[in-house]
C-alpha positions as CSV (number, residue, x, y, z in Angstrom):
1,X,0.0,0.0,0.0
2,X,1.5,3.1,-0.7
3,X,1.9,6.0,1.6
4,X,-1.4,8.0,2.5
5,X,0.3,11.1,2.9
6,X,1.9,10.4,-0.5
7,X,-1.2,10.4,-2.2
8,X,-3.1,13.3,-0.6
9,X,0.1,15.2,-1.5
10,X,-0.5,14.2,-4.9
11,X,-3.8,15.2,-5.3
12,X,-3.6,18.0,-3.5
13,X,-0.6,19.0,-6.3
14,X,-3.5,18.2,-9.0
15,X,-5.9,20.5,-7.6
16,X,-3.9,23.8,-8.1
17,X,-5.1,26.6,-9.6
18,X,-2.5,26.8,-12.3
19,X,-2.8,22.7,-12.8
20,X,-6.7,23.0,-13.3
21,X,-6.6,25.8,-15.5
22,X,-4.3,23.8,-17.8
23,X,-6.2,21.0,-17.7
24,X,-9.4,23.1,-18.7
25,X,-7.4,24.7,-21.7
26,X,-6.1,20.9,-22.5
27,X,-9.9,19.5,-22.5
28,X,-11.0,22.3,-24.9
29,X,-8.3,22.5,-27.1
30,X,-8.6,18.5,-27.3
31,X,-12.4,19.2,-28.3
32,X,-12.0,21.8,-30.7
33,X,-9.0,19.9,-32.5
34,X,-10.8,16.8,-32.3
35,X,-14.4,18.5,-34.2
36,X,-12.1,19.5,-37.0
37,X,-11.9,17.3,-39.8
38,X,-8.5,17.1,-41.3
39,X,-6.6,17.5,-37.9
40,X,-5.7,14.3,-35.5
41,X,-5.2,14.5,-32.1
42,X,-1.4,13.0,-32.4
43,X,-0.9,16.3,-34.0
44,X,-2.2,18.2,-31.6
45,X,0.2,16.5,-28.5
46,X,3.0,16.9,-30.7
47,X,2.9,20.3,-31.7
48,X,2.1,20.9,-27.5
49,X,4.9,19.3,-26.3
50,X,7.6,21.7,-27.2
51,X,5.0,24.1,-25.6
52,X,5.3,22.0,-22.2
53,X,9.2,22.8,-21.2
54,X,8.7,26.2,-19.2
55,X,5.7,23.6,-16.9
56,X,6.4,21.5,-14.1
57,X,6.0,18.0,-14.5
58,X,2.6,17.3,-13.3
59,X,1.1,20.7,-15.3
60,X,2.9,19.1,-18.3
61,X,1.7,15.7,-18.4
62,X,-1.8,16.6,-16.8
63,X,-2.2,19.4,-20.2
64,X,-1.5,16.6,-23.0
65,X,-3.6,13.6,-21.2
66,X,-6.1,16.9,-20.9
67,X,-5.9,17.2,-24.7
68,X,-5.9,13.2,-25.4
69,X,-9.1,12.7,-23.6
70,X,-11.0,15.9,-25.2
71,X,-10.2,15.1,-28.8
72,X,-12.0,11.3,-28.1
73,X,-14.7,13.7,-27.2
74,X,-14.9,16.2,-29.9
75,X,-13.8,13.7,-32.7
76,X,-17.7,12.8,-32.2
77,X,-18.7,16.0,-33.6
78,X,-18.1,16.0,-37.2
79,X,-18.8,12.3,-37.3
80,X,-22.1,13.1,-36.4
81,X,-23.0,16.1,-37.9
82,X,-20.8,15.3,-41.2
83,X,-20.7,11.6,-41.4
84,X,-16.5,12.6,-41.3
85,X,-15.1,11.4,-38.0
86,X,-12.9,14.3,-36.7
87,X,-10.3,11.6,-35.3
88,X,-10.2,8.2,-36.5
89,X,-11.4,7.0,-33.2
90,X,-15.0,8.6,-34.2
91,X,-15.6,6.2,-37.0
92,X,-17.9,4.1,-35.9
93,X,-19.4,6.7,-34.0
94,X,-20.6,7.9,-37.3
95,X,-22.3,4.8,-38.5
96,X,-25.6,5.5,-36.2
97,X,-24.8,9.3,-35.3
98,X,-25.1,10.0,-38.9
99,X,-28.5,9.1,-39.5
100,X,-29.6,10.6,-36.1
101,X,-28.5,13.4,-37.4
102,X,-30.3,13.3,-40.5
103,X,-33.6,12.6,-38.6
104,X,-33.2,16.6,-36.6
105,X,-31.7,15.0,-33.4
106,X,-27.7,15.5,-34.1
107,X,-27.8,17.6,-30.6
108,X,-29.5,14.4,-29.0
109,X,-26.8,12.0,-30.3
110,X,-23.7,14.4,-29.6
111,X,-25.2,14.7,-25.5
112,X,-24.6,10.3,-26.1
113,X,-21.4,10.5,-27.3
114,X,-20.4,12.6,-24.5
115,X,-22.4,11.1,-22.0
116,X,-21.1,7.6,-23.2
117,X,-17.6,8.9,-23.7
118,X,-17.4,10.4,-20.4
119,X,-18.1,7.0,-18.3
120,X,-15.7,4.9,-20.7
121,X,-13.0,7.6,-19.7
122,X,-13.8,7.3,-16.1
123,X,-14.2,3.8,-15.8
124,X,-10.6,2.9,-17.7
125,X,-9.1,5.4,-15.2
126,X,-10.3,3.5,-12.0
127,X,-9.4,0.6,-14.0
128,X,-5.8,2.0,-14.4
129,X,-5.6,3.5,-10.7
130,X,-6.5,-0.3,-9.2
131,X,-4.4,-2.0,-11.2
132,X,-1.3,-0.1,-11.9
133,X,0.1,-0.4,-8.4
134,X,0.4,-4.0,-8.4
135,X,1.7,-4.7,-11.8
136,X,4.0,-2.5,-11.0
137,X,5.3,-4.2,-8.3
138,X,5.5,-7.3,-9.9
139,X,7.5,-5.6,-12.9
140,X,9.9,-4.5,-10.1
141,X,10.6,-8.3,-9.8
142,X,11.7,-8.6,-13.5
143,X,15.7,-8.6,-14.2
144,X,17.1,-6.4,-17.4
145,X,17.3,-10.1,-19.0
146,X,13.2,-10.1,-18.4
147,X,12.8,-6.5,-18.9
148,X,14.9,-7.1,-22.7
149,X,12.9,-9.8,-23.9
150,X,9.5,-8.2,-23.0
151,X,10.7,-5.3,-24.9
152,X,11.6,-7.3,-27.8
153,X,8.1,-8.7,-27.4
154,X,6.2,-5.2,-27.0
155,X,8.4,-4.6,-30.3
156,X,7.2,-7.4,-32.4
157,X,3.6,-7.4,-31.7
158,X,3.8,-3.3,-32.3
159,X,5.4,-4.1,-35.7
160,X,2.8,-6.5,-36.6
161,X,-0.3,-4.8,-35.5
162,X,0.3,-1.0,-36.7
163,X,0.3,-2.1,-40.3
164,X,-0.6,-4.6,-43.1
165,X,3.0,-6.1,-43.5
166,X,5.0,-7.2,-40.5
167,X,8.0,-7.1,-42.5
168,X,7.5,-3.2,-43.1
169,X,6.1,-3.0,-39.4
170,X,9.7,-4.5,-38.8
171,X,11.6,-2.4,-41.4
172,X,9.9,0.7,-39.3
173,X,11.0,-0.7,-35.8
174,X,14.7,-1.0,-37.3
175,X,14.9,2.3,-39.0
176,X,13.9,3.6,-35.1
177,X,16.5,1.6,-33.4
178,X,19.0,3.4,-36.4
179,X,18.0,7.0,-36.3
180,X,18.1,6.2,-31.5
181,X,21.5,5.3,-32.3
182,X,22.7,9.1,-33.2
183,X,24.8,10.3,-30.4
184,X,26.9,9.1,-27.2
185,X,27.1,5.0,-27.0
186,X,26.0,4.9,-23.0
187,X,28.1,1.9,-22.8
188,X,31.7,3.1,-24.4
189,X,31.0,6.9,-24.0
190,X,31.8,7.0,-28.4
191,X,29.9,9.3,-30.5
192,X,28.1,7.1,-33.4
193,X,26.8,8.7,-36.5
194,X,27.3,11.8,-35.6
195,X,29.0,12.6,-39.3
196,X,30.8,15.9,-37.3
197,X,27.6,18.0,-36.1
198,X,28.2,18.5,-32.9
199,X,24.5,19.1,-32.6
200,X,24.0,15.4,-33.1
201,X,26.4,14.3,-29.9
202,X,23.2,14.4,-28.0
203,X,21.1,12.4,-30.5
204,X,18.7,13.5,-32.9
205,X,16.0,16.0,-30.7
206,X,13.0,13.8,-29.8
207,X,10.6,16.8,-30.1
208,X,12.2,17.4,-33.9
209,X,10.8,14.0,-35.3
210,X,8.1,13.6,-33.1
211,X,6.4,17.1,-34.7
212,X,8.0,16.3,-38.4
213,X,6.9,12.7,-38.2
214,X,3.5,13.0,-37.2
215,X,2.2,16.5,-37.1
216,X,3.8,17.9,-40.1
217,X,4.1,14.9,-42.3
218,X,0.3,14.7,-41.6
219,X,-0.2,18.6,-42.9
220,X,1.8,17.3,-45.9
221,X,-0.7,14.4,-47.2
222,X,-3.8,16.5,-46.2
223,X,-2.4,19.4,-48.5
224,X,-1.6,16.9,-51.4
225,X,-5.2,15.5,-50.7
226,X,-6.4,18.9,-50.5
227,X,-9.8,19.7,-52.2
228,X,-11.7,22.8,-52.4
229,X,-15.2,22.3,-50.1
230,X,-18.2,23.1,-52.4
231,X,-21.3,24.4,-50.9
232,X,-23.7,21.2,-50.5
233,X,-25.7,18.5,-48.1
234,X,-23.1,18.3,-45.7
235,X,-23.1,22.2,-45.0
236,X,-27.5,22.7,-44.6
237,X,-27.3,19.1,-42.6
238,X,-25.2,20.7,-40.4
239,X,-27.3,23.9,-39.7
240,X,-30.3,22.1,-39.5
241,X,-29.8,19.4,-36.8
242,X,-31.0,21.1,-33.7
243,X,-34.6,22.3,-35.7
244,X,-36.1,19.2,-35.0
245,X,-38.0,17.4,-31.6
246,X,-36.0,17.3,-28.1
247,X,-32.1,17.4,-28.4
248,X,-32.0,16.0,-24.4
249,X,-31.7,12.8,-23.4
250,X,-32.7,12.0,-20.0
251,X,-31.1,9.2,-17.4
252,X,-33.7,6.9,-18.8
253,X,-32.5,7.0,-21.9
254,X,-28.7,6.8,-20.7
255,X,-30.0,3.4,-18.6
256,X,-31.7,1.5,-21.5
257,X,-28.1,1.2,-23.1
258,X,-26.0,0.3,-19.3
259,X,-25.2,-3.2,-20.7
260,X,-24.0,-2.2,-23.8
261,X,-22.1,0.8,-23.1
262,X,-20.8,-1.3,-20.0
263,X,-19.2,-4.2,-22.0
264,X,-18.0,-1.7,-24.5
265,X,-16.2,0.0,-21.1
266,X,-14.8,-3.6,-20.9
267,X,-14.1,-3.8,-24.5
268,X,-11.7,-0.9,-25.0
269,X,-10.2,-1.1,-21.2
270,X,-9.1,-4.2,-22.1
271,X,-7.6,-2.8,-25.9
272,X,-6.0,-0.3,-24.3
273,X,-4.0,-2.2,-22.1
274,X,-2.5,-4.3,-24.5
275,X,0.5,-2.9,-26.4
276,X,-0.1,-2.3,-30.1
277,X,-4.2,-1.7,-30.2
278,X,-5.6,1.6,-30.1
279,X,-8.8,3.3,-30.3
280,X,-10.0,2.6,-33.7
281,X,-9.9,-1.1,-32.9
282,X,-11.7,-1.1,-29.7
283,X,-14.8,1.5,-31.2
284,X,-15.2,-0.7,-34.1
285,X,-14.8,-4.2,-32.3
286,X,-17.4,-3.1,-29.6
287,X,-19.9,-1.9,-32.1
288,X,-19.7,-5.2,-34.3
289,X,-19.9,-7.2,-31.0
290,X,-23.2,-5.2,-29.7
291,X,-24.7,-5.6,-33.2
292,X,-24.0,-9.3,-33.6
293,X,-25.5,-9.7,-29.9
294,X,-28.6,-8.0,-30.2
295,X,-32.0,-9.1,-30.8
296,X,-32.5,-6.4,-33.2
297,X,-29.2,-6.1,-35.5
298,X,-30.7,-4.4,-38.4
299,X,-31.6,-1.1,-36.2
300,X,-27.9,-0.5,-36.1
301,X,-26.9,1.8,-38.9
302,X,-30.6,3.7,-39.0
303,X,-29.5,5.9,-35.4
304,X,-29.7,3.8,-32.8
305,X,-28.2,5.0,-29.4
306,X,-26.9,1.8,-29.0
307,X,-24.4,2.2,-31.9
308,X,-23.2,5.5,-30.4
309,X,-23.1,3.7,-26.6
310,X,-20.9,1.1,-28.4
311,X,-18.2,3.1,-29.7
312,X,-18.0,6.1,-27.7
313,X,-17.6,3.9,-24.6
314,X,-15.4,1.4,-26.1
315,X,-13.0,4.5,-27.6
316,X,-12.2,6.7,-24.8
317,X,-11.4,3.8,-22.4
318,X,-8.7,3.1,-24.2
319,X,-7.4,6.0,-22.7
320,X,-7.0,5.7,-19.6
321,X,-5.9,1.8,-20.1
322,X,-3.5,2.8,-22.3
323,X,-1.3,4.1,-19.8
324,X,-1.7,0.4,-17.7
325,X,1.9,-0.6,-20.0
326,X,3.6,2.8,-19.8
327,X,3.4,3.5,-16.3
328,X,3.7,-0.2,-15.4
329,X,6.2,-1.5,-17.4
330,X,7.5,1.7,-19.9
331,X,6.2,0.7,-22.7
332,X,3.4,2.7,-24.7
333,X,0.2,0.8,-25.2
334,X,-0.3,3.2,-28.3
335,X,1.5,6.2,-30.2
336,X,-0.3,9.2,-27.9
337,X,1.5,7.1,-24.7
338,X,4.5,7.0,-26.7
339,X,4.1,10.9,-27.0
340,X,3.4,11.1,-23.2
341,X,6.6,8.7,-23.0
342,X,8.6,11.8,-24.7
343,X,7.4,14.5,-22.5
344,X,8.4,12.8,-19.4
345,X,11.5,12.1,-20.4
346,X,11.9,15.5,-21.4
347,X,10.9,16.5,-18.0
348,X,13.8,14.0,-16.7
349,X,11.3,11.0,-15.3
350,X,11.7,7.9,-16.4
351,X,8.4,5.7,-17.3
352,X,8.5,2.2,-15.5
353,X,7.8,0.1,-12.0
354,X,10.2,2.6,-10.8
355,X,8.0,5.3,-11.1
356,X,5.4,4.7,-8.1
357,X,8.7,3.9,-5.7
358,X,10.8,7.1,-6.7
359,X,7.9,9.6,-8.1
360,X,4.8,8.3,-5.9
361,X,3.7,12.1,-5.5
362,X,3.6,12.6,-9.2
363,X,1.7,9.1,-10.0
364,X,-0.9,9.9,-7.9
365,X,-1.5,13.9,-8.6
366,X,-1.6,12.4,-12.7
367,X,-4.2,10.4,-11.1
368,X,-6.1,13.1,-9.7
369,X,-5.1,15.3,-13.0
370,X,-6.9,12.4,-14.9
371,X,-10.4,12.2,-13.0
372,X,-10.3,16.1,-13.1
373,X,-9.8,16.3,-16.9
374,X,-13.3,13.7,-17.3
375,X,-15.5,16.2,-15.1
376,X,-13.7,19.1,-17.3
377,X,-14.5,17.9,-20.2
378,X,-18.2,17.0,-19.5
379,X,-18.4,20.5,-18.4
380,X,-16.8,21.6,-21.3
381,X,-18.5,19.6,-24.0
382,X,-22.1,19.8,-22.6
383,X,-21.8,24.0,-23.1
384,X,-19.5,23.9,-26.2
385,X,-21.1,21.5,-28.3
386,X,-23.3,24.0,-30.3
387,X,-19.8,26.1,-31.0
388,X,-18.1,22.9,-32.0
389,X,-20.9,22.2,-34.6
390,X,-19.8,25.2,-36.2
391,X,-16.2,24.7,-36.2
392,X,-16.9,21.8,-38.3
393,X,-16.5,24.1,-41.1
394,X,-13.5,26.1,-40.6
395,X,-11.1,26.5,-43.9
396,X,-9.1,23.9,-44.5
397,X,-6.6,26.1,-45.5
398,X,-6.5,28.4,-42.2
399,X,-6.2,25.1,-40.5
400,X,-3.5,24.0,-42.5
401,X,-1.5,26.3,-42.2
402,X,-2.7,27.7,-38.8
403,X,-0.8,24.4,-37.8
404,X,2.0,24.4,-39.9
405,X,3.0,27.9,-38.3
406,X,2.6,26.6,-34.8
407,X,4.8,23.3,-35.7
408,X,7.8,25.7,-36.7
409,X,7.7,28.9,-34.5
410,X,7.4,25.5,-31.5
411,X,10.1,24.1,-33.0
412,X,12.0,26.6,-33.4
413,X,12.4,27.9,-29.9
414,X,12.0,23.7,-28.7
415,X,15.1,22.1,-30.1
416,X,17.5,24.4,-31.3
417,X,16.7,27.0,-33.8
418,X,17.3,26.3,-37.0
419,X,19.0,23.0,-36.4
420,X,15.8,21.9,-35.1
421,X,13.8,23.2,-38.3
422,X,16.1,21.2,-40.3
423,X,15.3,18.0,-38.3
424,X,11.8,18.8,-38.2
425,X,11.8,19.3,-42.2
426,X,13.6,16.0,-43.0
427,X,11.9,13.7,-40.3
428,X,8.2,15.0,-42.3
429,X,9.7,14.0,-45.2
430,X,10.5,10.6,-44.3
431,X,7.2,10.5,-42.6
432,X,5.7,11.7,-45.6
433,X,7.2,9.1,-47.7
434,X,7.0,5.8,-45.2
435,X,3.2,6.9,-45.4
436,X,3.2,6.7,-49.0
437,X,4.9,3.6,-49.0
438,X,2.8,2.4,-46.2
439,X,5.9,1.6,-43.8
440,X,4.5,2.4,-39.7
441,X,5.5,6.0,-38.8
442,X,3.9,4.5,-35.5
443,X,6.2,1.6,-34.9
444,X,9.5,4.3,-36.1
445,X,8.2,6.4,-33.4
446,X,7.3,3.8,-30.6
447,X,10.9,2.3,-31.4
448,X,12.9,5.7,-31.6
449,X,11.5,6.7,-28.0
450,X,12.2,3.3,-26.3
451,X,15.5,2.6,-28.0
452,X,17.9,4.0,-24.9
453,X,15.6,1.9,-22.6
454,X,16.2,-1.5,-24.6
455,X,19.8,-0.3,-25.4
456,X,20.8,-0.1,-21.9
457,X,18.3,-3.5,-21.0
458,X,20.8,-5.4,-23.4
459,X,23.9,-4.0,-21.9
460,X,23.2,-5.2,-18.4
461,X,21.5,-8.2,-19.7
462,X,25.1,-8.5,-21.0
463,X,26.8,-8.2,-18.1
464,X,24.9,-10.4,-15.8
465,X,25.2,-13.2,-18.5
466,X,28.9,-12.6,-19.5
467,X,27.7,-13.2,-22.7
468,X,26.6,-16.6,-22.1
469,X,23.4,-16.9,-24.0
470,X,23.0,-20.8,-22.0
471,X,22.4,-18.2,-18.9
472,X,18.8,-17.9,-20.4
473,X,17.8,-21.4,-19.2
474,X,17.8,-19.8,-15.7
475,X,15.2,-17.4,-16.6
476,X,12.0,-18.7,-17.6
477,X,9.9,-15.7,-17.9
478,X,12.7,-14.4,-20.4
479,X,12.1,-18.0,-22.0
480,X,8.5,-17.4,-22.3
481,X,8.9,-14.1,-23.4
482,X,10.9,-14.7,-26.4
483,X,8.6,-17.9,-27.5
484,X,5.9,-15.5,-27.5
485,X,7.4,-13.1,-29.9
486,X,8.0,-16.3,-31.9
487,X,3.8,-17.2,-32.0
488,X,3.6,-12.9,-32.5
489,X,6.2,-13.3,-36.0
490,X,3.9,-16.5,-36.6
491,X,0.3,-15.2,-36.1
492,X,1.0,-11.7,-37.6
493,X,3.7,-12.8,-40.7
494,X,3.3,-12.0,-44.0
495,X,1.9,-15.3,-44.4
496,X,-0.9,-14.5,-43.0
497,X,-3.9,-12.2,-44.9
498,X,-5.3,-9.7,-42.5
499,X,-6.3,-6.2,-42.7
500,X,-4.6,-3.0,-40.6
501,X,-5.9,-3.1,-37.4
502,X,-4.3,0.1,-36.3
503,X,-5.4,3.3,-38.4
């Protein structure tokens, strides 16, 4: 049990004035990213994260889990109102949210996304506050052998679930590990392909490819995908959704869907835990299971509440869960953990079992960060959701390159002045490109972040072994660990003909 005094210290830290008011700017800027079409939420935490150095620890991390949990939220918005999920976690949202919205009750079904959102959010975070302790006291009792060979598991299932080829999900991991390299080897103290820049001693700034890889690389396929809105359906559908019959929905209402919107809870809690799956997943396996189970199955798709229960539900607990693997063991159960990963390391904390023993305070203010940011953002969405139906239809072009000015002034004070540009230029490139080619910008990025970590596992593993690879017989979780990245390559090879679970 930890120490009482510990965790009212923490919470109290959560509930300071300057801490709230960044986790109410975080929920709304999550929402209103999140209800515009064209932006994601990935870009959103990585263009905030340079913004995040002048903060303390707990502000920092408390403004982008702030900004994770209202894009879920607002992603709704435009899938409902447009039939164009904000976010790709929104998808399914859209399949029933839609047609509600074409019968004049879109205000009706966005008050059930965020009603259903909300209690998916909250649940995953009890889920994550119960469990986390424990797991991360067994992780305490796993050796750097154990600690490598999960790693090399995390990595392999990553690889294999992010994209439709392993081998490319692969190709992606090792061009991470590559690019880590750049800088100081921590075991001999050498530089390593640092080509003479001084600048790269350090190794290539984390912030740099984070922003070129995912925000602006992202900027860069929307512009080459760019087309000109005409005025049509979309835009009078979206004015007229609130003229019609009652846009509340009483606790009645709410009730009649508990099973459904519970096992989605279940659903996406259990997703988000497990490295590799994401959001997308969990909404769109939840609503499949709650059609396939009930007695009724064709009323999904004409605006049932059920369909919007199922997905918004299963969606945002995933983040909470998420964080289950990063604060646990240090690994990211998706790409917005492996942002979150980034800023703490920025901050100088490193995720893992260490974490609750050496940073107990900060665990448990997140914590209280966390549950703070779900009342914000009902607060928030319940008042802004007429204002978000209208940003639905901002420019694409002020967007744009709104964003694109934020990435490089960011950047440019973040890692280095021009340097930094320079890094932040190339990295979209090659993010611009592996997306082309359809190579994982998520697995390069989970892969570049947790490089050191695996790096230094392998030079104690190393150590303790004396290079004695027979050593392994005397660790059977390492054992087991390694035969399961064996069944991972075997169940997820190119061999086998699946689809992308991971958008």
């Amino acid at each position: 049990m930890p120490d009482i005094s510990i965790v009212f210290s923490g919470l109290a830290d959560a509930f300071t004035l300057g801490n709230l008011l960044y986790i109410l700017l975080g929920v709304t800027l999550g929402q209103i990213v999140g209800a515009i079409p064209g932006l994601s939420i990935l870009m959103a935490l990585a263009i905030a994260i340079p913004l995040t150095y002048s903060l303390d620890t707990l502000t920092a991390i408390s403004f982008l889990i702030s900004i994770n949990k209202g894009g879920t939220i607002g992603g709704a918005v435009p899938a409902i109102l447009l039939n164009t999920p904000g976010t790709p976690e929104s998808a399914a949202t859209a399949l029933d949210g839609y047609p509600m919205a074409k019968k004049g009750q879109g205000g009706k079904a966005m008050k059930y996304s965020l009603y259903y959102s909300v209690f998916g959010d909250v649940s995953s975070d009890i889920v994550l506050i119960t469990v986390s302790l424990p797991l991360a006291a067994l992780a305490l009792k796993m050796g750097p052998i154990e600690i490598m060979t999960l790693m090399i598991l995390a990595f392999t299932v990553i690889a294999g679930l992010v994209g439709s080829s392993l081998v490319k999900g692969l190709m992606s991991v090792a061009f991470g590990f590559l690019l880590a390299s750049v800088g100081l080897d921590p075991a001999m103290g050498s530089a390593r392909f640092t080509f003479g820049f001084i600048e790269l001693v350090d190794g290539v700034p984390l912030t740099a490819i984070a922003v070129g890889m995912l925000a602006v690389s992202e900027i860069f396929v929307k512009i080459s995908e760019f087309v000109v809105p005409t005025e049509g359906e979309d835009a009078t559908d979206s004015a007229q959704v609130f003229d019609k019959g009652d846009q509340n929905v009483t606790f009645a209402e709410l009730w009649a869907n508990r099973v459904v919107a519970f096992r989605a809870m279940v659903i996406g809690t259990v997703i988000g835990a497990i490295p590799g799956l994401g959001s997308t997943t969990a909404g769109f396996l939840s609503y499949s299971i709650s059609k396939q189970s009930a007695k009724d199955p064709e009323a999904f798709g004409t605006g049932d509440p059920r369909g919007i229960a199922a997905s918004e539900a299963a969606n945002s607990a995933v983040v909470g869960a998420n964080l289950i693997p990063l604060l646990t063991l240090g690994i990211p159960g998706n790409i917005a953990a492996a942002l979150l990963v980034s800023a703490f390391i920025i901050h100088g904390v490193q995720p893992g079992p260490l974490l609750f023993e050496r940073q107990g305070q900060l665990i448990y203010g997140l914590f209280g960060a966390m549950l703070i940011a779900n009342v914000f953002n009902l607060i928030v969405g319940q008042f802004g959701m007429r204002f978000w139906a209208m940003i639905v239809s901002a420019p694409a072009k002020v967007v744009y390159g709104g964003a694109l000015l934020l990435c490089i002034t960011g950047m440019y004070f973040a890692a280095g002045g021009v340097f930094g540009l320079v890094i932040m230029l190339a990295a979209a490139v090659i993010g611009y490109i592996m997306r082309l080619t359809g190579f994982s910008v998520i697995a390069f990025i989970v892969a570049f972040v947790l490089t050191p970590q695996l790096e230094r596992s392998i030079n104690q593993a190393i150590l303790i072994t004396d290079g004695d690879f027979s050593e392994l017989a005397h660790h059977p979780i390492a054992i087991g660990l390694l035969v399961a990245s064996v069944f991972a390559i075997y169940f997820l090879g190119p061999w086998k003909k699946r689809e992308s679970l991971i958008k």
